[in-house]
Every structure is written in C-alpha cells, then in structure tokens.
N, CA, C and O atoms as a GROMACS GRO file, in nm:
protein
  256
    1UNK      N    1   1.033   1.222  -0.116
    1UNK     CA    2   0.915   1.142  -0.139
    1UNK      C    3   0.797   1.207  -0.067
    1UNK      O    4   0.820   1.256   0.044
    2UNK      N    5   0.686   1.213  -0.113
    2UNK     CA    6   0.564   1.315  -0.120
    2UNK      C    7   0.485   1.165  -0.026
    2UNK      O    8   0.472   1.055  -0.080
    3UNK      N    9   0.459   1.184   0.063
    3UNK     CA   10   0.358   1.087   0.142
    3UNK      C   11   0.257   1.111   0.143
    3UNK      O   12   0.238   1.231   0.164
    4UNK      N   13   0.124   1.024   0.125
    4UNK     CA   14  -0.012   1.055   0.105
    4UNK      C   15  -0.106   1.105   0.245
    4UNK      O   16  -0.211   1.169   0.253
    5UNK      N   17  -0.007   1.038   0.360
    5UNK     CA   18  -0.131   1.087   0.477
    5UNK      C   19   0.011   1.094   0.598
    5UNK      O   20   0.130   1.066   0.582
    6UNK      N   21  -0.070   1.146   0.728
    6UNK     CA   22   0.022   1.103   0.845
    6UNK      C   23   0.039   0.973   0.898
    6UNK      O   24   0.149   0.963   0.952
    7UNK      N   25  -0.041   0.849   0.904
    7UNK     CA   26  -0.023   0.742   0.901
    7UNK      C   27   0.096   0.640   0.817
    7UNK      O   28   0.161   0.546   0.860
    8UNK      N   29   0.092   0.686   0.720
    8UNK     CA   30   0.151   0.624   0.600
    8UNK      C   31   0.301   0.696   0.648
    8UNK      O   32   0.396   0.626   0.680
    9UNK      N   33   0.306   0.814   0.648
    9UNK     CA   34   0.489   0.879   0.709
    9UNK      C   35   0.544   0.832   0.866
    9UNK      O   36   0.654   0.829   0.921
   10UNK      N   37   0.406   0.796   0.904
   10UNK     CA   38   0.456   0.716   1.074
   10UNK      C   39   0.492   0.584   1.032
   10UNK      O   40   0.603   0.548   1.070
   11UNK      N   41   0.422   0.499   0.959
   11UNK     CA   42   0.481   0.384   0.905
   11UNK      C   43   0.662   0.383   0.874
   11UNK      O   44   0.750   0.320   0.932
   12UNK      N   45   0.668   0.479   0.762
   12UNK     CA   46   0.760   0.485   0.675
   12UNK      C   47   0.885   0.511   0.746
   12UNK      O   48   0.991   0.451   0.734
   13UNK      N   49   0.845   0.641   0.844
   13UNK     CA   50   0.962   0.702   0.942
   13UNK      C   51   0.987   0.615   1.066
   13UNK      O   52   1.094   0.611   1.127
   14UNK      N   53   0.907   0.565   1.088
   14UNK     CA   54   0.916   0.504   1.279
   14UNK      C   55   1.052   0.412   1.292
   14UNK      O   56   1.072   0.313   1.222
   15UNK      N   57   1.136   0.457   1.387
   15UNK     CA   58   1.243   0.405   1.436
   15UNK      C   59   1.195   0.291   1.544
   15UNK      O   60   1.104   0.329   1.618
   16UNK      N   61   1.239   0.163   1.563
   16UNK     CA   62   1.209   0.079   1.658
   16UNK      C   63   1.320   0.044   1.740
   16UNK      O   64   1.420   0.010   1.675
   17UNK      N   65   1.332   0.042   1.871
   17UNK     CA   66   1.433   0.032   1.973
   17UNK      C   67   1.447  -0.062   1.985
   17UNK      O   68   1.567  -0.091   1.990
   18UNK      N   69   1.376  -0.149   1.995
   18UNK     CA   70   1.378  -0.297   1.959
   18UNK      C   71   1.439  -0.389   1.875
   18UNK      O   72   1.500  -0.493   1.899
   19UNK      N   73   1.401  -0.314   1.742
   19UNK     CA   74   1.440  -0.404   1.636
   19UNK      C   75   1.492  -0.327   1.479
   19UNK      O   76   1.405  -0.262   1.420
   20UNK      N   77   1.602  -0.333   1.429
   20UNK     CA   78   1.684  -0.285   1.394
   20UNK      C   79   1.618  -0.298   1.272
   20UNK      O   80   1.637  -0.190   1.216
   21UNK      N   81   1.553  -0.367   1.202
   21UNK     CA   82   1.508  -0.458   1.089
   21UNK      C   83   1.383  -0.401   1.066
   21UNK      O   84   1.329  -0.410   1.176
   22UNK      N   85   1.272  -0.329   0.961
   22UNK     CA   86   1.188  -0.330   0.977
   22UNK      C   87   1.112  -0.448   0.955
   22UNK      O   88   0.991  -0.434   0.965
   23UNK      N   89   1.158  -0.570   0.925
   23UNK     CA   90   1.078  -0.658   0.857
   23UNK      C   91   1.038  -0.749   1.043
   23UNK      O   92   0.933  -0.799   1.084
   24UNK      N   93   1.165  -0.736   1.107
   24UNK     CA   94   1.155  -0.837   1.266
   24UNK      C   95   1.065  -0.748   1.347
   24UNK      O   96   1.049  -0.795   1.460
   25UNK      N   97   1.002  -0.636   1.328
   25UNK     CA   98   0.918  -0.530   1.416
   25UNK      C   99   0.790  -0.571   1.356
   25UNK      O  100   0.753  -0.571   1.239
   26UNK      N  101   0.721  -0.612   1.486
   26UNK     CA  102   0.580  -0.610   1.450
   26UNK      C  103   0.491  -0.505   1.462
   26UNK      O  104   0.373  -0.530   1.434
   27UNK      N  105   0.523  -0.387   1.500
   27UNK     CA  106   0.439  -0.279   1.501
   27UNK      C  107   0.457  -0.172   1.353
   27UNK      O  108   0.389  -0.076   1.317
   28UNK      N  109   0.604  -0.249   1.279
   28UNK     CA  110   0.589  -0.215   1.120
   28UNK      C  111   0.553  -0.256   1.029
   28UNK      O  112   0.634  -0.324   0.967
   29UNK      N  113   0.408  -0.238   0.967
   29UNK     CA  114   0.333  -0.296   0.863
   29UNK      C  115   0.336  -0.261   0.706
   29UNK      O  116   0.279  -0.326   0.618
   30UNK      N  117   0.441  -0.104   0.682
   30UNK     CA  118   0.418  -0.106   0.546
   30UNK      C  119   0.582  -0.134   0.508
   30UNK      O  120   0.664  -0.150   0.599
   31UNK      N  121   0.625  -0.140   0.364
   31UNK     CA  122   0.746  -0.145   0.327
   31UNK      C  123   0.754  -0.060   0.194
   31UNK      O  124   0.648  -0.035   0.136
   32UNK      N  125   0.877  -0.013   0.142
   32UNK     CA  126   0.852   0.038   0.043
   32UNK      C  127   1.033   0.036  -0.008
   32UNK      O  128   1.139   0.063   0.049
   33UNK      N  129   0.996  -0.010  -0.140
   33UNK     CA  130   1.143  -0.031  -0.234
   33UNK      C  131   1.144   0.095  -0.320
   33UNK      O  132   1.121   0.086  -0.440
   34UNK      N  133   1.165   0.192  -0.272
   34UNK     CA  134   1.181   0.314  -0.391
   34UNK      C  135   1.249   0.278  -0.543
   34UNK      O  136   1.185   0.285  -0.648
   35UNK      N  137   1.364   0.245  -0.536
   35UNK     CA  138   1.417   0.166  -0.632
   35UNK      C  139   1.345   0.047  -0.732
   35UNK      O  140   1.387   0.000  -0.838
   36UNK      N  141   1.273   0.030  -0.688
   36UNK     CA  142   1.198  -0.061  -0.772
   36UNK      C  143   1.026  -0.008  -0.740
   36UNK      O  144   0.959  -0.111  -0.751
   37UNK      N  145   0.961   0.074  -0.717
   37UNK     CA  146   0.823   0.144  -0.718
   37UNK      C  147   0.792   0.090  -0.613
   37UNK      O  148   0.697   0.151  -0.562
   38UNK      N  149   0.821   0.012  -0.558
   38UNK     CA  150   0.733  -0.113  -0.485
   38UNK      C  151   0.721  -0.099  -0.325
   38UNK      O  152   0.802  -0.070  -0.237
   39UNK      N  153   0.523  -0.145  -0.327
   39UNK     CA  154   0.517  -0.093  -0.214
   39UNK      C  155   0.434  -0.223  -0.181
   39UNK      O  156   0.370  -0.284  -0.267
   40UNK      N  157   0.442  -0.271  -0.014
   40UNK     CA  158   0.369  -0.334   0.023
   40UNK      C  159   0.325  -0.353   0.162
   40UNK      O  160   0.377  -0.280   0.246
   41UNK      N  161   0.252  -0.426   0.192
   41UNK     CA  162   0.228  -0.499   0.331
   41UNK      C  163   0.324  -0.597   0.374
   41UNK      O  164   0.335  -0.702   0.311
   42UNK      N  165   0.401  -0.570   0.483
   42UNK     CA  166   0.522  -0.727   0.540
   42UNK      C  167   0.424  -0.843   0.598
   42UNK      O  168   0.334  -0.787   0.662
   43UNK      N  169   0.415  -0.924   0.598
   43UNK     CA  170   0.395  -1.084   0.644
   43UNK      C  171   0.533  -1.056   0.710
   43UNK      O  172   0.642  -1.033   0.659
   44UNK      N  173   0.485  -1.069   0.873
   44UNK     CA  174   0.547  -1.127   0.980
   44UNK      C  175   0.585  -1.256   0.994
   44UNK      O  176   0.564  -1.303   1.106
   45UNK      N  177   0.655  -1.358   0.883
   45UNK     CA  178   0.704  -1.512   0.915
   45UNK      C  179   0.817  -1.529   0.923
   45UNK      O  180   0.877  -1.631   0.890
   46UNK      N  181   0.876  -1.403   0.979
   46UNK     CA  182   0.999  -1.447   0.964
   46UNK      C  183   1.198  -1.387   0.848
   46UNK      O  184   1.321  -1.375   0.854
   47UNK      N  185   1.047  -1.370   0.744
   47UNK     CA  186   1.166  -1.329   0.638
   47UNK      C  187   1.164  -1.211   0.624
   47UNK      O  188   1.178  -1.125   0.710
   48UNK      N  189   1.136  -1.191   0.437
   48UNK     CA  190   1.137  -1.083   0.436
   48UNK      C  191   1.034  -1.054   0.306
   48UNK      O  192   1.066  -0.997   0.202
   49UNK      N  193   0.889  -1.114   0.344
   49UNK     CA  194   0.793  -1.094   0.237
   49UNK      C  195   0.723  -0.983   0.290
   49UNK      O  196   0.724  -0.922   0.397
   50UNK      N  197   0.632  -0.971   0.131
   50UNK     CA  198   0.560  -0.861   0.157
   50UNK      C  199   0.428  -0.896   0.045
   50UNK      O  200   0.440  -0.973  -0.050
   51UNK      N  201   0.318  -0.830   0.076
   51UNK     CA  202   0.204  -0.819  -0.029
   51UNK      C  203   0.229  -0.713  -0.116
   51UNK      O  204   0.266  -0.613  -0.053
   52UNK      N  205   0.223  -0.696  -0.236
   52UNK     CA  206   0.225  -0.553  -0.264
   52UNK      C  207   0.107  -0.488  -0.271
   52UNK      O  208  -0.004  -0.541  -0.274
   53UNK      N  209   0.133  -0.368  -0.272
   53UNK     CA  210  -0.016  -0.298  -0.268
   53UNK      C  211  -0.033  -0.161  -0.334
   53UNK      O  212   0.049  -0.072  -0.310
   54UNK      N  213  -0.151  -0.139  -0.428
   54UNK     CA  214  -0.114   0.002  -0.490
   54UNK      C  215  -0.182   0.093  -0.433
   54UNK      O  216  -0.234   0.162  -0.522
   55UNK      N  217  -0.210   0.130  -0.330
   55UNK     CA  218  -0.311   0.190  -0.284
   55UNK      C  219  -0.335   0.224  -0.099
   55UNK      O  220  -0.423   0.164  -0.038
   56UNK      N  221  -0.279   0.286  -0.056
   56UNK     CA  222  -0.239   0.342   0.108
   56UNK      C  223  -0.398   0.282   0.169
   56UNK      O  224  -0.508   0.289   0.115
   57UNK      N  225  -0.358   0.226   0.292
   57UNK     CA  226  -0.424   0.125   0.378
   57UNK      C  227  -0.518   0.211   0.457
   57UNK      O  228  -0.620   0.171   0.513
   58UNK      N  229  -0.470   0.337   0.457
   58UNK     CA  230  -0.530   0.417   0.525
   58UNK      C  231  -0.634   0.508   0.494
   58UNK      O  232  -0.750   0.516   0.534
   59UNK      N  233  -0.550   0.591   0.394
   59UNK     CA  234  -0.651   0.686   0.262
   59UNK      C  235  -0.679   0.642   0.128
   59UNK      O  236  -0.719   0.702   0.029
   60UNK      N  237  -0.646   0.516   0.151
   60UNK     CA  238  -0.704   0.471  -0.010
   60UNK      C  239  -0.631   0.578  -0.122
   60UNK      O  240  -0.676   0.571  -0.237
   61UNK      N  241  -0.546   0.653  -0.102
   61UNK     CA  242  -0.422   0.681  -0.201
   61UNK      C  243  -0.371   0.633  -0.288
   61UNK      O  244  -0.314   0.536  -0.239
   62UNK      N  245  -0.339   0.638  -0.462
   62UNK     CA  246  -0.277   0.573  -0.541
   62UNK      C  247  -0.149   0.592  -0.461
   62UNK      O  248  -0.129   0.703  -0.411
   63UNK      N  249  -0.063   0.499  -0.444
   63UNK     CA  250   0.101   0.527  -0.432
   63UNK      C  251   0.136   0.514  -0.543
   63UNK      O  252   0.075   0.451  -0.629
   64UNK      N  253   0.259   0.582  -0.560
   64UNK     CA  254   0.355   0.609  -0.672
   64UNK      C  255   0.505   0.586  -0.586
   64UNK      O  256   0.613   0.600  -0.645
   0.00000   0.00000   0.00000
C-alpha cells in the first residue's frame, strides 16, 4: 500500500504499548479497511466507529 504522506504512514504503522486495539488508543486517529476501500476517522466512544473519509487529513490526498 502506497501512502500519501509521512503522517498518514505514522498513523497507519504506530504500535501502542498501551493499547493493543487501535480503536482503545487515543493517540490513533485514522483507520483503514483495505478489504473493503475504506478509510476513516475513529470516534473515541468506546466501540468501534469511524467517519469515513476520502481524502488524507493531512495532505488533502485522494485515498484509494
């Protein structure tokens, strides 16, 4: 997978010592379902939502 910026691969890659889950880590904000295209922002409530989003938060990137 071809990543649009260094931000967006620190997202994607970052291991948390803390928390096993990316969805229970609050310092992890993006998500991404390869399997299904899908990319988004997590909402921290708990579960396991997300906004989707077509477009990197950072560089304004189409994602694919």
């Amino acid at each position: 997978m071809t990543l649009c910026c260094a931000d967006m691969r620190h997202q994607l890659t970052r291991r948390c010592e803390t928390h096993s889950d990316p969805f229970d880590c609050p310092d992890r904000v993006v998500s991404h379902a390869p399997e299904h295209g899908l990319w988004g922002l997590i909402i921290h409530d708990g579960g396991s939502s997300v906004i989707g989003i077509n477009f990197c938060p950072w560089c304004g990137a189409k994602l694919e």
